[in-house]
N, C-alpha and C positions, 0 to 999 in steps of 0.2 A: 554461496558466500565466498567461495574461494577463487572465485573469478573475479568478485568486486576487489578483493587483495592484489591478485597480482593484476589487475587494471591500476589501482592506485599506487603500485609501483612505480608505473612511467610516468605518474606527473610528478611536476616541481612542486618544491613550498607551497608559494604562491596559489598554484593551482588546488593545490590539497584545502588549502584556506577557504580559497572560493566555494570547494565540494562539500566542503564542515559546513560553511556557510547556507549554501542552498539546502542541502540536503535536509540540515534542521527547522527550514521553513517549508518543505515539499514533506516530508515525512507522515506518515499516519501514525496515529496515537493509538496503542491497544488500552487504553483507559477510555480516551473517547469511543473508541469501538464500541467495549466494556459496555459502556453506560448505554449508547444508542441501541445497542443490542437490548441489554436488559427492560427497555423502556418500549421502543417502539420497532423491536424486533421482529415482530408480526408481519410491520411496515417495509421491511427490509431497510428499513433507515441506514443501519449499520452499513448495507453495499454500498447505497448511496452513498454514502462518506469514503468509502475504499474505492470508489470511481467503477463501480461494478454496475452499469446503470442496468445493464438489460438482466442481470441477474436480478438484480433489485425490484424492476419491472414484473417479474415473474413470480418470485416474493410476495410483493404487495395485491396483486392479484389470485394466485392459489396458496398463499401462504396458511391462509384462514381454513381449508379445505383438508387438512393434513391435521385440522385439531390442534395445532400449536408442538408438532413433531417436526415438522422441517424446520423452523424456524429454531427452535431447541439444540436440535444438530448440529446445521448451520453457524448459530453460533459457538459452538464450541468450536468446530474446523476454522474458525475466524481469526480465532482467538489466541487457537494453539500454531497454525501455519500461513494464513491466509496474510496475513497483516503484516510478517518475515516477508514472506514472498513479493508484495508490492511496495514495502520496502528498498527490497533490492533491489528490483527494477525499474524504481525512479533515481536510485543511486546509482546503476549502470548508465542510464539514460544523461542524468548529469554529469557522467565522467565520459560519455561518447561525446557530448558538446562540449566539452572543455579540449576533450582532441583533436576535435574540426576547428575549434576555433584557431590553437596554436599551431597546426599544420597550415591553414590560412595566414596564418599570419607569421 
């Protein structure tokens, strides 16, 4: 997180607006998590939603085989880290195109 800090020191205003802006329509939800976990957890739904496709794929396939143990785990590591972490990195992601853009331009 402290890298997204002092990244978002070098943009302007402007730019910072644009990154509030994107950021809270790219963002993951740990309530939608929450819920796809809780529901069709089994399914790995919840990855799917976190853009985790091949984990998901793996989930939804041996997830059943582990008795409802990985899947249990799982979501909790989701819930408590997992969700921060691709958070940020759709937030670094947005403020690395906002620097190419203004360097281009």
């Amino acid at each position: 997180m402290s890298q997204n800090i002092h990244l978002k020191q070098n943009l302007d205003p402007q730019q910072q607006a644009i990154l509030a802006s994107e950021f809270d329509k790219r963002k993951k939800s740990k309530v939608v998590t929450f819920l796809l976990w809780f529901f069709l957890g089994t399914f790995g739904a919840h990855r799917f939603y976190t853009g985790q496709t091949g984990y998901a794929v793996a989930m939804l396939l041996l997830g059943w085989a582990t008795l409802g143990l990985w899947p249990l785990i799982d979501g909790i590591v989701c819930l408590v880290s997992k969700v921060d972490q691709i958070n940020e990195e759709i937030e670094r992601g947005i403020i690395a195109q906002l620097s190419t853009i203004s360097k281009a331009g």
